[in-house]
C-alpha positions in Angstrom: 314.0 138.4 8.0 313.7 136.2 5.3 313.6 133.1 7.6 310.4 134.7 9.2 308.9 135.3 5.5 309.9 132.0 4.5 307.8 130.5 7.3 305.0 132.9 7.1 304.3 131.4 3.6 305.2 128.1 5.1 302.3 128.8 7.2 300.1 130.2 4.8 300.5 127.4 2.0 299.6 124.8 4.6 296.2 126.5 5.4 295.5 126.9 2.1 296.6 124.2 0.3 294.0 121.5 2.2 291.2 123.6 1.6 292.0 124.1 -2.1 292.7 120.4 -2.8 289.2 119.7 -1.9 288.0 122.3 -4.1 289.9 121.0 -6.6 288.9 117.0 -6.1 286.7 115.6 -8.5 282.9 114.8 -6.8 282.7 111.6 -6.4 279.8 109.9 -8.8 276.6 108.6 -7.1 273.0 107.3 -9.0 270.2 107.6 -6.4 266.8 106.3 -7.1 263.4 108.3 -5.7 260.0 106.3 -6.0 257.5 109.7 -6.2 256.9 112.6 -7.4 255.8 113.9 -4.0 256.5 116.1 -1.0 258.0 113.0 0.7 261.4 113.1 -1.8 262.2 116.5 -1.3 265.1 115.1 1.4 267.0 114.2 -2.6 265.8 117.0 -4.4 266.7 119.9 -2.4 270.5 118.5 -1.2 270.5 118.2 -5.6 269.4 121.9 -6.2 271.2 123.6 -3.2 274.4 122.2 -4.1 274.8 120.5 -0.8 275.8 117.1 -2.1 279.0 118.6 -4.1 279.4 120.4 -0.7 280.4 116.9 1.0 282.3 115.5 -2.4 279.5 113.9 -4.2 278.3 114.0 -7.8 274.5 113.0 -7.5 272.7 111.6 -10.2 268.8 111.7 -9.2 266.6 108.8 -11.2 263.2 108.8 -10.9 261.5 105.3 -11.3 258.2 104.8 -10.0 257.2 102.6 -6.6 258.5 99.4 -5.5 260.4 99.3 -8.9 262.9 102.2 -7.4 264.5 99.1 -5.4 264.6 96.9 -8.4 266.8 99.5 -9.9 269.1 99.3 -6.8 269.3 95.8 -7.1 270.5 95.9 -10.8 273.6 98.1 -9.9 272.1 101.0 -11.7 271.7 103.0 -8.5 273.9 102.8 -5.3 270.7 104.5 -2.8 267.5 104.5 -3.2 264.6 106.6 -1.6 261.6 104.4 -1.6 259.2 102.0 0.4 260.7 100.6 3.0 258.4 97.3 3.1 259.8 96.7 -0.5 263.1 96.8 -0.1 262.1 94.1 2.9 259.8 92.0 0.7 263.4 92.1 -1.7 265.3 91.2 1.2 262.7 88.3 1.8 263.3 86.8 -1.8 267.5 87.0 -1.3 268.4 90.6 -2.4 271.1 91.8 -0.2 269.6 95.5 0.9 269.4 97.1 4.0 267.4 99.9 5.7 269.4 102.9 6.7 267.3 105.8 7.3 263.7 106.3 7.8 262.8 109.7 6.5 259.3 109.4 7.0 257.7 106.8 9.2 254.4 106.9 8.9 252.2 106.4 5.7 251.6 110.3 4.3 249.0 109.8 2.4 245.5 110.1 2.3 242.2 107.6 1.1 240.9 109.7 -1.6 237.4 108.3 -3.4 235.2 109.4 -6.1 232.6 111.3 -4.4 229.8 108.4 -4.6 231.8 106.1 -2.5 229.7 106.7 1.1 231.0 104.1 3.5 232.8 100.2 3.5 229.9 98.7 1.4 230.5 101.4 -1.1 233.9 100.1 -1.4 233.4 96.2 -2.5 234.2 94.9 -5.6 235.4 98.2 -7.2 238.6 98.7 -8.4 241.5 100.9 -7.0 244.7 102.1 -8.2 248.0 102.0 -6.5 251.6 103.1 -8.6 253.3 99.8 -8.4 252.0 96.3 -6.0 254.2 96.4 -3.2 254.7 99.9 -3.0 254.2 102.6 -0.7 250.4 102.9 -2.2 249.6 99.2 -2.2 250.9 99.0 1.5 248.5 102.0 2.7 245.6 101.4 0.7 245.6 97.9 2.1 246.0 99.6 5.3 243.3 102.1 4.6 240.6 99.3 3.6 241.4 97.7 6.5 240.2 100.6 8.6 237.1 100.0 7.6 236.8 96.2 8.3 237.1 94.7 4.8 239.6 92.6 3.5 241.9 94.0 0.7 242.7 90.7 -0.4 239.4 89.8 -1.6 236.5 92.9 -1.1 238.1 95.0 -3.5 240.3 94.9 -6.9 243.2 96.7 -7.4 245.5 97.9 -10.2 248.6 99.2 -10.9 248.8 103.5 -12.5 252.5 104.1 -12.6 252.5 106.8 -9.7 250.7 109.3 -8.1 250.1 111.5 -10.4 248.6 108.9 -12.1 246.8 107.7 -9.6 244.4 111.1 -10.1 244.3 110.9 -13.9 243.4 107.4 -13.2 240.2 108.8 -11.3 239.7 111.6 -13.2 239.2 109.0 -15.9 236.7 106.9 -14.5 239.0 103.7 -14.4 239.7 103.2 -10.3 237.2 104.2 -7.9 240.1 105.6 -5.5 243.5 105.6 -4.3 246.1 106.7 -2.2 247.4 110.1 -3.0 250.0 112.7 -1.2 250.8 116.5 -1.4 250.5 118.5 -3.6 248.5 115.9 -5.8 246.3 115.9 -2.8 245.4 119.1 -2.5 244.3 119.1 -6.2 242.1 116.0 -5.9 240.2 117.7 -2.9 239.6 121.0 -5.3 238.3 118.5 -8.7 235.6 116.8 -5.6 237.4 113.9 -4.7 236.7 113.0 -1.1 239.6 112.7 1.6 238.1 109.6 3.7 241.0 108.8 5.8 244.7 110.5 6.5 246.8 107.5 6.8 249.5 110.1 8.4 246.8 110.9 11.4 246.7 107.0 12.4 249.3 105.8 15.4 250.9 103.8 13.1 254.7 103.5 13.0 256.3 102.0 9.5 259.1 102.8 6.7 257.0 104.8 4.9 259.6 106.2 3.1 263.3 105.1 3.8 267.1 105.1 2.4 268.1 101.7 1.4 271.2 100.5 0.1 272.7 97.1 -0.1 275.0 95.3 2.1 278.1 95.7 -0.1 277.8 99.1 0.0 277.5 99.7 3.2 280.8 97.6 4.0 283.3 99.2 1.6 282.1 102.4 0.4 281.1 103.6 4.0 282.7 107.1 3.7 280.8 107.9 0.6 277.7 106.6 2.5 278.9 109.1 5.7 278.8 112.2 3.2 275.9 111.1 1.8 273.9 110.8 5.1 275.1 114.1 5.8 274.2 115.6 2.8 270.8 114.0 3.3 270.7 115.3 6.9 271.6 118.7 6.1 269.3 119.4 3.2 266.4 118.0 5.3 267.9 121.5 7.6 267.8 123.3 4.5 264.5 122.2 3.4 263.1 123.3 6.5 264.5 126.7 7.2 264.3 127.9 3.7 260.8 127.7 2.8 261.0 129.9 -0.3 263.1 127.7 -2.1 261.5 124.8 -0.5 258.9 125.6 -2.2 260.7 126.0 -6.0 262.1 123.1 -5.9 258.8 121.3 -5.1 257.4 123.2 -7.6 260.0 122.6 -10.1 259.6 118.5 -10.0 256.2 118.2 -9.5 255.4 120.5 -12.2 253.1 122.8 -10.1 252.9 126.2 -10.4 249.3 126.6 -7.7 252.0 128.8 -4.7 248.5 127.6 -2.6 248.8 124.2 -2.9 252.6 123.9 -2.7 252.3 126.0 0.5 250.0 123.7 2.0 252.8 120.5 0.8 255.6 122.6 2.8 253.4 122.8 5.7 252.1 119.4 6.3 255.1 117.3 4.4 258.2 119.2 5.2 257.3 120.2 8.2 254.9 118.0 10.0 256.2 114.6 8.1 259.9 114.8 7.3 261.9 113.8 10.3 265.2 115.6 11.1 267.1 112.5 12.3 265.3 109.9 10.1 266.7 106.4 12.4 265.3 103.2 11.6 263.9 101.4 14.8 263.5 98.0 15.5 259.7 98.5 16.1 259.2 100.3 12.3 260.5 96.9 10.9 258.3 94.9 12.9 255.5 96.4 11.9 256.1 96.2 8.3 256.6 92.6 8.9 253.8 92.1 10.4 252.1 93.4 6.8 254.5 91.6 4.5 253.4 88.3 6.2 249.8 88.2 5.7 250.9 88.1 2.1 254.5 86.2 2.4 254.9 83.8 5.1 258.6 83.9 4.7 258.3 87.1 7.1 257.1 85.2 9.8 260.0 84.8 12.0 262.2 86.7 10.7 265.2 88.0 11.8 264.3 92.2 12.6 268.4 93.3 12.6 268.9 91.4 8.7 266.8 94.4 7.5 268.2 97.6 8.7 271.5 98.9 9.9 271.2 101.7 12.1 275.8 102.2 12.2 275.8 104.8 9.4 273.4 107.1 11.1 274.7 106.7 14.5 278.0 107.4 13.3 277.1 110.9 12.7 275.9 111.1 16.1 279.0 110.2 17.3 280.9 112.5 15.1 279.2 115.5 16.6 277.4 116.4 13.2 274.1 116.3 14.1 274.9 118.5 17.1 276.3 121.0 14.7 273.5 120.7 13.1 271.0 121.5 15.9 272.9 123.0 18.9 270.0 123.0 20.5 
């Protein structure tokens, strides 16, 4: 009898035991670096606020620095990931900064041409000035993209300057210093209620880029790979989370935009979340290509480059092969 006790608590211990050591583990510490104050980072907020990335181990640290600088900040050390343009952390890779591509949670450019209301068509566009948050960044690349639509040349029919963000890039109109910009949800919605004019959704266009991707740098990715695994899952299963839970979708965007208009944060869930954020954000071979086409009318380095030195599809495929994503969508 006591045998039989002794090995039922033998039994018991060893169930227990695993589960309560990795309760008991510390989180490990990650810094993780988002470029705007949009829609498009709610696949680091949400994991943050629902407690999913001390679900898989990991003590996130969110920094918010603003456009192309968000991969300067990954460069320095001070941030292991970072959420931001992908075409910057190429141009970086370009100049000898050892970064890669690993995720692509948006790939197309979701933002919209927004204009004072005078601007009419292309001519109305020459020589005036236009704001982007930082040159190189997600809002340099699609207003150059933008202009282009219409037949001018970015590099020499208009001027452009830099805001800080895109929040900024509506103050910046409001004020009377740029004649337009690119802007995103829920800053979007507001600029179409003050008059501004929508001329062009840059999301609607059959254009395929790394809008807004993870990046992380080479050493990482070769001897801190399990952290990157939970981190990727994490990532994957907030997107989930994000998704299916609406309601506090919409808090959290509220909470880090600073927008308290449940109309205009509605709208953001509905065309960002769920029309723009993919569920298995891969980085394909045709995304990069097209972003190097871009980068090389300005940097002729990119011409000829080699397509796999900026991306590195493993980590994400691992979880394929692990089965995660099928428990994550049986379906």
């Amino acid at each position: 009898m006591r045998s039989l006790r002794s090995l039922c608590f033998s039994a018991v211990f060893c169930l227990v035991m695993p589960f309560s050591t990795a309760r008991g583990a510390e989180a490990e510490k990650l810094n993780v670096v988002y470029s705007s104050i949009a829609a498009v980072s709610l696949s680091s907020w949400i994991p943050k606020d629902a407690g999913i990335y001390k679900k898989h181990g990991l003590d996130v640290n969110l920094i918010y620095v603003a456009g192309s600088q968000a991969i300067a900040t990954l460069i320095s050390g001070d941030a292991q990931i970072a959420q931001g343009s992908g075409a910057a952390a190429m141009l970086s890779r370009l100049s000898g900064a050892e970064v890669k591509l690993i995720g692509n949670i948006i790939n197309v450019i979701p933002m919209s041409f927004v204009t004072t209301p005078d601007i009419a068509g292309p001519q109305d566009l020459k020589g005036k000035t236009f704001g982007v948050s930082r040159f190189g960044s997600l809002t340099d690349v699609g207003l150059r993209k933008a202009v282009s639509e219409w037949g001018l040349d970015p590099n020499k029919d208009i001027k452009v300057i830099q805001t800080g963000g895109v929040p900024e890039n509506l103050l910046f109109m409001q004020q009377g210093l740029i004649k337009g910009a690119l802007i995103s949800s829920p800053t979007l919605e507001k600029a179409k209620e003050l008059g501004f004019k929508e001329i062009l959704n840059l999301g609607s266009l059959k254009y395929r880029y790394p809008g807004t991707a993870l990046v992380t740098t080479d050493a990482f990715i070769k001897n801190r790979a399990q952290t990157l695994n939970r981190f990727l899952k994490a990532t994957l299963e907030g997107i989930k989370f994000a998704k299916t839970n609406p309601d506090f979708t919409v808090k959290v965007l509220g909470k880090y935009t600073r927008t308290t208009d449940a109309k205009l944060l509605d709208s953001a869930f509905h065309t960002y979340v769920l029309g723009y954020i993919r569920d298995f954000p891969t980085v394909s071979a045709e995304e990069v290509e097209t972003a190097l086409e871009e980068i090389a009318a300005r940097n002729p380095k990119a011409k000829g480059a080699d397509l796999k030195s900026f991306y590195d599809s493993a980590p994400l495929d691992q979880l394929a092969k692990e089965g995660f994503v099928r428990q994550l969508y049986p379906r």
